[in-house]
N, C-alpha and C positions, 0 to 999 in steps of 0.2 A: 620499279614503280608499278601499283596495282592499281588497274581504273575498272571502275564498275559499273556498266553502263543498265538502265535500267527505268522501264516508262513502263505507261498502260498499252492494252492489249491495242493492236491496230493504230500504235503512234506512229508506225517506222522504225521501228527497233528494229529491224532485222534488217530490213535495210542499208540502216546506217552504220548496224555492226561488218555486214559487207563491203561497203564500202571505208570504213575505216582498216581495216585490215586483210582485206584484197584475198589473196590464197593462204594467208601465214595466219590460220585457223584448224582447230580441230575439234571435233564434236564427239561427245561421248552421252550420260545419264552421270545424273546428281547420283550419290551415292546414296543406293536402295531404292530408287524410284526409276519407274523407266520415260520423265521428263525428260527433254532433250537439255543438254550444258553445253556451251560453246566456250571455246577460249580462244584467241588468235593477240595477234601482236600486232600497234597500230603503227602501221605505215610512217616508215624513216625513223622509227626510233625502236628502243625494246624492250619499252613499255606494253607491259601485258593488261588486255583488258576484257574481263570478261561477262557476258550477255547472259542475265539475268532472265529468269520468265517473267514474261507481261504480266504486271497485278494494277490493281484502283489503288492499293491500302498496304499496311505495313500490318493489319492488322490479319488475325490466324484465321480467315475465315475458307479459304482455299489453300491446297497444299502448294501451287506456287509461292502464296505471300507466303507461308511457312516458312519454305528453302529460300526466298530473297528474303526476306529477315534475317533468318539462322545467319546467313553469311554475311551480309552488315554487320551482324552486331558481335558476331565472334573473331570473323577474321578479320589480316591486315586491311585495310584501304587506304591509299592516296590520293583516293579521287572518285567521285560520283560524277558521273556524266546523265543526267538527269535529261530525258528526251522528254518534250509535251506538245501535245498538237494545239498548233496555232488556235485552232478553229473551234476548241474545245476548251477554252481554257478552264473553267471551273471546275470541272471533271477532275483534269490535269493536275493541277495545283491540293488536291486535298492530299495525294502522295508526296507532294512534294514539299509541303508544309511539314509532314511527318522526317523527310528525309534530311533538313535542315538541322533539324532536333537531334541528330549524331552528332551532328557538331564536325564532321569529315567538311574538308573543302568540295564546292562542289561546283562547277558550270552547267546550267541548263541554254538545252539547243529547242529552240523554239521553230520546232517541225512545222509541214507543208505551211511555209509562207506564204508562198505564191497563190494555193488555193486559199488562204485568208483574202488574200489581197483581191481575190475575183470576187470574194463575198460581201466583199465591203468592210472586212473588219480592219479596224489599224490599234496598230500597238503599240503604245509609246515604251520603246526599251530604257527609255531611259527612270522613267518613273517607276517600272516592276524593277530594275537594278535595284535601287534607291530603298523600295519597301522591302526587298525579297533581300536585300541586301548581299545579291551575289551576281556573277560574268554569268550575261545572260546575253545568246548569239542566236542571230533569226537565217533559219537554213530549211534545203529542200531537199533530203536527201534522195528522193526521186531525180529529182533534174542536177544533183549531186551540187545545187547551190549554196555557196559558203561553206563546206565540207572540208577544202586546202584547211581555209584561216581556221576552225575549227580546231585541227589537228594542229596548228601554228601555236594555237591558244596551250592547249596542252602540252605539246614540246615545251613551250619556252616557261613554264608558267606561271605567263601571264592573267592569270585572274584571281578576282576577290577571295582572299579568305572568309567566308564567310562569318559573321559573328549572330549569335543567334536573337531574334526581333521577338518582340514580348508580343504574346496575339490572342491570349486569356486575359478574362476577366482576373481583377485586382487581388480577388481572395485566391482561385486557381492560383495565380503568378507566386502569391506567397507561398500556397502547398508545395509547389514545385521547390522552391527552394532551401524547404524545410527536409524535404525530402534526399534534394539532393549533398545534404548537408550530415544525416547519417549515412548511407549507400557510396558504396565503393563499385564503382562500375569507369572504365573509358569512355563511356556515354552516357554521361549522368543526367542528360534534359531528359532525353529519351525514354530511360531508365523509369523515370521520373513521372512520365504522364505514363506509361504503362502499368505501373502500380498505381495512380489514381482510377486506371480505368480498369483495375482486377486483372488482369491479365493473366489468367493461371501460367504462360508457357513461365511467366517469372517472377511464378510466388517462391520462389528459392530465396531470393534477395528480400523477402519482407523481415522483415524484425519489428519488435515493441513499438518502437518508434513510428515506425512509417504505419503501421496496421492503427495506430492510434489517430495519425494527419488523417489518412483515409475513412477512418469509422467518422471522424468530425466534417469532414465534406460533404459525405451522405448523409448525415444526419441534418446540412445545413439548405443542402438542395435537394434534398427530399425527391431523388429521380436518380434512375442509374447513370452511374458516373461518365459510363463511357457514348454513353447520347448527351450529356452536356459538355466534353469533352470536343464530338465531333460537331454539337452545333455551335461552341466559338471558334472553329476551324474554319467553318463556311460562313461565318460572321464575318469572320479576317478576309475571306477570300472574295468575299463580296463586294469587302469596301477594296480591296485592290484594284478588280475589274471594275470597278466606280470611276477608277482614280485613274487607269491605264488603258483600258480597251471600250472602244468606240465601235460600234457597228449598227449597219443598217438592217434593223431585224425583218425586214418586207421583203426584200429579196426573195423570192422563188426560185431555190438551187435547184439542179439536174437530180442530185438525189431524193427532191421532194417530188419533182414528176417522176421519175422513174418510181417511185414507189405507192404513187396514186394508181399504177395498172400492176408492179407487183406482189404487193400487199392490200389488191384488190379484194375486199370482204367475200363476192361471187368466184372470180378470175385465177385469185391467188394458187388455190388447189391444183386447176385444175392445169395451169401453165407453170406450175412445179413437176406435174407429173409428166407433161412432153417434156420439159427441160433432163428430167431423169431416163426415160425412155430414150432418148436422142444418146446420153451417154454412154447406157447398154448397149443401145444400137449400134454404136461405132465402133463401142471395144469389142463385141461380140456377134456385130453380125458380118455382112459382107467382107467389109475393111479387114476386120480383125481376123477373119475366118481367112481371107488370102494371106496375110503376115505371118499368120501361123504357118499356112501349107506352105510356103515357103521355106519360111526356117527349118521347116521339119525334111523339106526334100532336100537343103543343104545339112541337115544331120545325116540325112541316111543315106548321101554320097562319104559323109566323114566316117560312116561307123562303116563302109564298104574297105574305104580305102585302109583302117583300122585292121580291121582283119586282114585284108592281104599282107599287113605290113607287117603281121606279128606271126603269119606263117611264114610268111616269106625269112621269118629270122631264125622258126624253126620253133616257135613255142609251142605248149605244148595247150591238147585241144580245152581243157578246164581253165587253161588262162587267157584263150584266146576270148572263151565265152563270159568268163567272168568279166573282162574291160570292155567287149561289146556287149554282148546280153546282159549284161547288170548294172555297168556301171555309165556307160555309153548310153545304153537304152533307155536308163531311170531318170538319169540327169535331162538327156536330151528330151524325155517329154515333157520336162518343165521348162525348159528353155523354147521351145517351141512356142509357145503361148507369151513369150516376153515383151514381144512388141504390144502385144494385147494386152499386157499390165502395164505397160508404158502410156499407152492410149488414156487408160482409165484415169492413173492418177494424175494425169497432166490434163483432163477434165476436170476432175476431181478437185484439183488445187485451182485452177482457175475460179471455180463457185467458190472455194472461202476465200480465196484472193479480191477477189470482186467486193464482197460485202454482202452476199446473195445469202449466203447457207445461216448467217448470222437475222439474218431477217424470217426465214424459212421456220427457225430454231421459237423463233417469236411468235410468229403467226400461227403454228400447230398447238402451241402454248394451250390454247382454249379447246382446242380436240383432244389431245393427252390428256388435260384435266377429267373427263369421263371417264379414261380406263385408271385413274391412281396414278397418273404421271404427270411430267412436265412440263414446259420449253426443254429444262433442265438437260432430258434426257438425250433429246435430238444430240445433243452435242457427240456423245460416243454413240452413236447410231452411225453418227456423220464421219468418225474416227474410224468406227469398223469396217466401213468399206475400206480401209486399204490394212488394216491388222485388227486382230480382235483382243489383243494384249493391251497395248494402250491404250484401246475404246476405255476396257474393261477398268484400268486403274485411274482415266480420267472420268468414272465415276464418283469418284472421290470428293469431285466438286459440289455434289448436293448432300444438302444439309440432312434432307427428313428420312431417316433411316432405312424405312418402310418403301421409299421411293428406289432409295438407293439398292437395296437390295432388288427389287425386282428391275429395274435396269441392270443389273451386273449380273441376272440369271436370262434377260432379254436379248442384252449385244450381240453375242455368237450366232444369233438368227442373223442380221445382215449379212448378205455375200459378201467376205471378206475378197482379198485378193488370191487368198490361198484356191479359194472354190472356184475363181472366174475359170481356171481350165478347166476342170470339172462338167462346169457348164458350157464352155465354148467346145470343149470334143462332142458331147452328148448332141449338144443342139446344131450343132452343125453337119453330123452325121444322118443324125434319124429325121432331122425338119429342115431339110436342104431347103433354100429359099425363104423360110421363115426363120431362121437361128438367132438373127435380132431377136423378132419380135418375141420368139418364145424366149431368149436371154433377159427381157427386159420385163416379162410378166414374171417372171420368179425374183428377181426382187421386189415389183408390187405385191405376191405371192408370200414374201418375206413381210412385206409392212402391216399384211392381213393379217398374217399371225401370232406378230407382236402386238397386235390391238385384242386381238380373242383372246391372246394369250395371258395378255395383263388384267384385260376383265374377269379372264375364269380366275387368277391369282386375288386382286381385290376381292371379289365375291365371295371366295371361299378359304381363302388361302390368309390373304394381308388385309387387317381388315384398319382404316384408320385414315386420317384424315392427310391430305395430299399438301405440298408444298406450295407456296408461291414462285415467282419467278419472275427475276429482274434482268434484263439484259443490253446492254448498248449498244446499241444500231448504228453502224461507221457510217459513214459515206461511201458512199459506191465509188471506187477505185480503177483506174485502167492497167491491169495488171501489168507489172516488170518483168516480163517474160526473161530474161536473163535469169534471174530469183526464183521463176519458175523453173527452167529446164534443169537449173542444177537441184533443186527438190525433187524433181521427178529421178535426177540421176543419180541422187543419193537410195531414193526408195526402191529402183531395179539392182541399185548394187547392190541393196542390202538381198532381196530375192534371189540374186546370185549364189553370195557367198550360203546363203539356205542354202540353196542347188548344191553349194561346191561342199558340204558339213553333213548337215541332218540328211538330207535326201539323198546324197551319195553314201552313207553310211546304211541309211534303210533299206537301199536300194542291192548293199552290197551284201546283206542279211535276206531279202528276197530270195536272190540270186541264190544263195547257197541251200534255203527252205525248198527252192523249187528244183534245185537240182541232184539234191543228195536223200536217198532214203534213209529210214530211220538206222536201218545197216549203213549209214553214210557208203553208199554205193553211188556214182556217179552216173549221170547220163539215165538215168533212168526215165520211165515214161513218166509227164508232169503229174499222171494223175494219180500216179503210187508214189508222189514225193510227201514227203516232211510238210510242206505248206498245203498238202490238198489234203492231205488225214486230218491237218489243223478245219481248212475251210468248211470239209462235210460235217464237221460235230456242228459248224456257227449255221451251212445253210440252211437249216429250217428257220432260224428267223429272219431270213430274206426270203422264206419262199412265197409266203400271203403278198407279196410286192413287187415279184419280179415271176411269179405261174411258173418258177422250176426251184429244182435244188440246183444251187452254181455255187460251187467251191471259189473257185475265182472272184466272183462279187464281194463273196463272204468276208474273204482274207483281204480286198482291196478295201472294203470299206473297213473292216475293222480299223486298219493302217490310219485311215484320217485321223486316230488319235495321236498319231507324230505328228504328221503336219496333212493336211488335206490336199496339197497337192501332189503328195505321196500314192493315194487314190489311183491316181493317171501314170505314175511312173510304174506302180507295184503291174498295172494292169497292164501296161507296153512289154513290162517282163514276163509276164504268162504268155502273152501272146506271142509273143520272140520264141517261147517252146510249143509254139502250136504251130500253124500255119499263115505267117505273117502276110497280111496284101501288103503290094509294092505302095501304096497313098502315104507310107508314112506316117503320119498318126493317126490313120483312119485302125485302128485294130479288131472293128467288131465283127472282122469276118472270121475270125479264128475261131474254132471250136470250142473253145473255153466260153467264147462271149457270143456265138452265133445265135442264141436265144432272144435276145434283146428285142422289142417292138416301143415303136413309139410310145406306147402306154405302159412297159414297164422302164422303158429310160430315162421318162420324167419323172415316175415314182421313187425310181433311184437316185436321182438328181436331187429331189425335194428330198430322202431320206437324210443325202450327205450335207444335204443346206443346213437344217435342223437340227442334226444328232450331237452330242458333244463335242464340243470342239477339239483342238490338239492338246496337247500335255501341256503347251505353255499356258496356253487361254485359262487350263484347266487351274493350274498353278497360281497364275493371276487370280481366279477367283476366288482359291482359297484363301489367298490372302487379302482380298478384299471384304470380303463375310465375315473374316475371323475364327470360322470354326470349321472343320473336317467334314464335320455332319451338315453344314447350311450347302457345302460346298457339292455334296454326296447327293441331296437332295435335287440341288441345280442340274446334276448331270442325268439321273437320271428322270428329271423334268422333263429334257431338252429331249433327251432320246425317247423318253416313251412320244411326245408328241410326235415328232419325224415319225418313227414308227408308226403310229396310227394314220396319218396324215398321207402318207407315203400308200399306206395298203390301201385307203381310202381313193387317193388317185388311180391305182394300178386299176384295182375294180370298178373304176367307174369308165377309167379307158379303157379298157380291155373290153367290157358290155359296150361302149363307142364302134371298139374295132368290130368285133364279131355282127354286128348289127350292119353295118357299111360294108 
């Protein structure tokens, strides 16, 4: 048996799919998207059921409803599990009118009860049964109330077949069954109001017949079919909630004070931006700045002990250095910084956990609007802090082309997670006692130049008119921290296995560029290797930004087109053939990097912030543009900025430094 569990965004879905099936889950990507799929099996039984992404609609308007459709209406189902928040019901209910219309059996769980019940709202279950005409069960899947019987329901099952309730007007009701009357489909209501409402995903099924009902509905209601459509949906849903749910609309909930000082018109901005700094701060200054030194002094007890261990067997000295100098060395400066990506995203997920970042999204809404963007945007802004791949393709979600494009050439500006090392060696080295606070102005440094950036783009670049934006403001939530730490545990494993693939691999390609000349002769000096004849052709264009030639920089930043925390590993490897300090990941006293000043290592910093991102990001964009050339254009967008911005810093710090 296949159950398909499936609500709007911030019902408890995820939740509840947790708690339906415990550890006997597994998560992958829908095929061709990099959405997350989950599947697991629900507890005591083995029945498979799988967790759809959160949508409003069944209709094509975002690439989730896409994929929760597609899979409705092609594959098997025995079962919809239909979650709705208690508290929301009219929202709720216009998915779930459509979801009826398959004609699948289906039970809805009428999510956070209990917070209805403190707001005064009551729901007579027995009257939505009656109208909705299906097993409808009032549950908290936070407080995991009524969750057993639930899953009782389903084993045994015990609930309503549904049959399907007429909720269109008279003349509708007959097209539908006119319709359904040529058309061969398994879900023939469905089928039904989807070609009344044009549906391109399935103009395939129109024929003579049906393109004739359709041309006579428009012709009789003179208005597009799929806004009279969705207003006798909310016609239906209105007289429900008439007929079922009683509430006391006076009430003054906790998320209406809290967001009389969050979504304060003055206030809002500017306690966004300590809320953001506070989380820079942590992953990146003091806190973050000791988890690291730590990690890194128990790396480079292991890479001690490593080496003894592989003389001691007698190996020989190219492979002693390859698993420490290369492989050891690469990996472990990314590992070094992990707790400080752990920091971040367990901050990180608490804000959309909350309900905070979805109101943030809201509020900036009328500032974006100036530079040709937004709320829209915020959303993969807010994604790229922890990867700039699925920032990047949950661009997808806006509608106006012109928008969309210059948000999917924007994202890779945000400090993704790959750059926090980046930024936490740099600042933690050269602005001992300030590496917060300097960690914390380069992503405000990042938000500056997403707004310059999008203004000069509009002005000269994208010229045309900006989207609306609609979004749903949940209730402010006391996060599940259980929910959380295994999110956070998923997102370092996944930085792991990076570590343990791409960056062990790049690392193990360093390793042999800096150790073998072009005569592939070993041991040689680093600065007659294979990677420093590469570096000295690229130093000149880091010299206007770092006041030398550095073959080392060169080839390190080049590298952030793997992945950006390759940056920090490629540089632990030069410096491994220079003269390493005993600090571990401090490396800038080695002669490859001893040039560095405060004002050329934020100029570097900001270079690597800015410049094209990795080959993934890269890839994601291409295929979000559509074309080679939109994609060509993006990149080197991105880099001439950093570049200028970068030279821009170094000279303005440097004229700083030499003056003091």
């Amino acid at each position: 048996m296949r159950v398909a569990l499936i609500g709007n965004q911030n019902s408890g879905k995820t939740t509840l799919f947790n708690l339906l099936t415990g550890t006997n889950q597994k998560v992958g990507n829908w095929p061709g998207v990099t959405i997350e799929k989950k599947i697991g099996v629900i507890r005591g039984t083995d029945y498979e059921i799988v967790d759809l992404p959160g949508v409003y609609s069944l209709s094509p308007y975002s690439l989730e409803e896409e994929i929760s459709r597609k899979f409705l209406f092609e594959e098997q189902i025995d079962l919809i599990l239909n979650i709705v928040d208690s508290t929301s019901m009219e929202r709720s209910l216009y998915l779930t009118t459509q979801l009826l219309e398959l004609g699948i059996p289906m039970i809805i769980a009428l999510n956070m009860s209990d917070i209805a019940d403190k707001r005064g709202i009551h729901i007579d279950l027995k009257t939505l049964e009656e109208r909705l005409d299906t097993t409808i069960l009032s549950i908290s899947a936070l407080k995991k109330t009524n969750v057993f019987n639930l899953i009782q329901y389903i084993k045994m099952g015990d609930y309503r077949k549904n049959l399907y309730q007429h909720i269109y007007d008279h003349e509708l009701e007959e097209a539908i069954e006119s319709i359904k009357k040529v058309t061969k489909s398994k879900h023939p209501q469905f089928l039904a109001v989807k070609l009344i409402e044009d549906d391109q995903t399935f103009v395939q099924y129109h024929n003579d017949a049906t393109k004739q009902i359709v041309d006579d509905l428009s012709k009789r209601y003179l208005r597009d079919m799929e806004q009279v459509v969705a207003d006798e949906r909310y016609r239906y849903i209105e007289n429900i909630r008439d007929e079922a749910v009683t509430a006391n609309r006076d009430q003054m909930t906790w998320t209406d004070r809290l967001d009389n000082i969050l979504l304060h018109r003055v206030f809002a901005i500017p306690i966004f931006m300590v809320i953001m700094f506070g989380i820079y701060y942590l992953a990146a200054g003091p806190i973050g700045s000791f988890t690291a030194q730590m990690v890194g002094n128990y790396m480079s007890i292991f890479s001690d002990w490593t080496r003894s261990l592989l003389i001691g067997y007698g190996a020989s000295s190219w492979s002693v250095s390859l698993v420490v100098d290369g492989m050891i060395a690469g990996v472990g400066a990314i590992l070094n910084f992990l707790p400080q990506l752990a920091i971040l995203f367990l901050l990180i997920s608490l804000l959309e956990t909350t309900g905070y970042m979805a109101r943030i999204a809201f509020f900036l809404d009328r500032v974006f609007q100036k530079v040709g963007l937004s709320g829209k945007s915020l959303i993969p802004f807010i994604i790229g802090s922890g990867c700039s791949i699925p920032a990047i393709m949950s661009a997808r979600t806006i509608n106006d082309e012109t928008e969309k494009r210059m948000t999917i050439m924007l994202t890779p500006f945000i400090p993704c997670s790959a750059k926090l090392p980046i930024i936490t060696l740099f600042a933690g080295y050269f602005f001992k006692g300030n590496s917060g606070l300097v960690s914390a102005s380069l992503y405000f440094f990042a938000i500056g130049v997403i707004f310059l950036s999008a203004f000069i783009m509009k002005k000269f670049w994208f010229k045309g008119k900006h989207s609306s934006f609609i979004l749903e403001l949940p209730d402010y939530k006391i996060p599940n921290f259980k929910f959380i730490l295994f999110d956070v545990y998923e997102k370092v494993k996944a930085v792991i296995a990076q570590a343990g693939s791409i960056i062990l691999l790049a690392s193990i390609i360093v390793w042999f560029l800096i150790s073998f000349s072009w005569t592939l002769r070993y041991g040689v000096d680093p600065n007659l290797s294979i990677l420093a004849s590469i570096g000295k052709i690229l130093g000149w264009i880091f010299y206007p930004m770092l006041g030398t030639y550095s073959w080392g920089a060169a080839v390190s930043a080049i590298q952030g087109l793997v992945a950006k925390e390759q940056i920090i590993a490629s540089m632990a490897i030069i410096a491994g053939y220079s003269d390493t300090t005993s600090e571990g990941v401090l490396i800038f006293g080695s002669s490859v990097f001893s040039f560095f000043t405060p004002a050329s290592a934020y100029a570097f910093m900001v270079f690597n912030l800015f410049s094209a991102p990795c080959f993934g990001s890269i890839g994601a964009m291409n295929k979000e543009l559509g074309s080679t050339k939109k994609m060509w254009q993006a990149v080197l967008f991105q880099t001439g900025i950093a570049w200028v911005l970068a030279v821009l810093v170094y000279q303005i710090g440097h004229l700083i430094e030499v003056m003091i």
